[in-house]
N, C-alpha and C positions, 0 to 999 in steps of 0.2 A: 448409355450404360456408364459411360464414364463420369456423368455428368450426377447422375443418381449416388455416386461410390462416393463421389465428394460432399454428396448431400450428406448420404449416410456418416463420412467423417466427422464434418462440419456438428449436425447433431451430438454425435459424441463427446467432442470437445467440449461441446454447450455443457452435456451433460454433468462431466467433468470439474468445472467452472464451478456450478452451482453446486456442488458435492464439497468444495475445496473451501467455497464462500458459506457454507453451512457448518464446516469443518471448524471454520477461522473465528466465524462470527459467535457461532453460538446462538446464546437467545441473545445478546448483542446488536442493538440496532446497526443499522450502517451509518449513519450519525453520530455513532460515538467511532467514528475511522475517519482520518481524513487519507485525503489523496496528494500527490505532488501541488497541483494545481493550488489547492486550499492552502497547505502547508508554505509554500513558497509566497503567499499573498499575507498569512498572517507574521512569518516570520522576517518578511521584508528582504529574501536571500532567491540567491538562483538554485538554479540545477544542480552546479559544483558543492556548492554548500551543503544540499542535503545531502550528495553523494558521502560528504566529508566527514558529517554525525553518525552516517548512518556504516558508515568504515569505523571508525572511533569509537562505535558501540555508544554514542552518547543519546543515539535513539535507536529504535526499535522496530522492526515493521515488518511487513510477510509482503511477498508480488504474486497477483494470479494474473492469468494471462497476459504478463507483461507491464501490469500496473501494480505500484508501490501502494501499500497503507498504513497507515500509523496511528495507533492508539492515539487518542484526542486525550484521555488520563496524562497519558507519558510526555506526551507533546506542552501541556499544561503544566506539568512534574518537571520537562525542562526549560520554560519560560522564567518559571518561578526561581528556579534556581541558580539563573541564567548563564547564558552559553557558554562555554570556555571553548576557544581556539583551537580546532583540534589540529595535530601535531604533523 
C-alpha cells in the first residue's frame, strides 16, 4: 500500500514537471535552453559563477525540479555583450 501511495506521488510530480516544462517552453524547443552543465562548459565558469549572474539579474532563467535553464537568446545576448563582474 504504501508502496503504490509513492507510486501514485511519484506520477504526479512527473505530471507536474511536464505541465511546468510546457508552461516554460512553449512551442520552444528544448534546444533553444541550456542547462548548468552546457552553460558552465561554454562560458568556461563554475558553479559560483553562474550562481553570481544569475543573482545580478545579468541572466535569466526558471528551475523545474531542481534544474536551472537559460535562454540560449539571452545567454548569446550576454556573450556578446560581454560579462561584467557582478558586484
Amino acid at each position: 500500500m504504501l508502496i503504490e501511495q509513492q507510486l501514485a506521488q511519484l506520477l504526479a510530480l512527473q505530471q507536474q514537471i511536464l505541465s511546468l516544462l510546457r508552461q516554460h517552453l512553449g512551442k520552444a524547443q528544448l534546444g533553444d535552453y541550456l542547462d548548468n552543465a552546457d552553460l558552465k562548459q561554454l562560458l568556461k565558469v563554475g558553479d559560483k559563477s553562474i550562481y553570481r549572474l544569475r543573482k545580478s539579474r545579468q541572466l535569466g532563467g526558471f528551475k523545474i525540479a531542481g534544474k536551472w535553464y537559460y535562454p540560449r537568446q539571452e545567454v548569446t545576448a550576454l556573450i556578446e555583450q560581454g560579462m561584467q563582474k557582478p558586484d
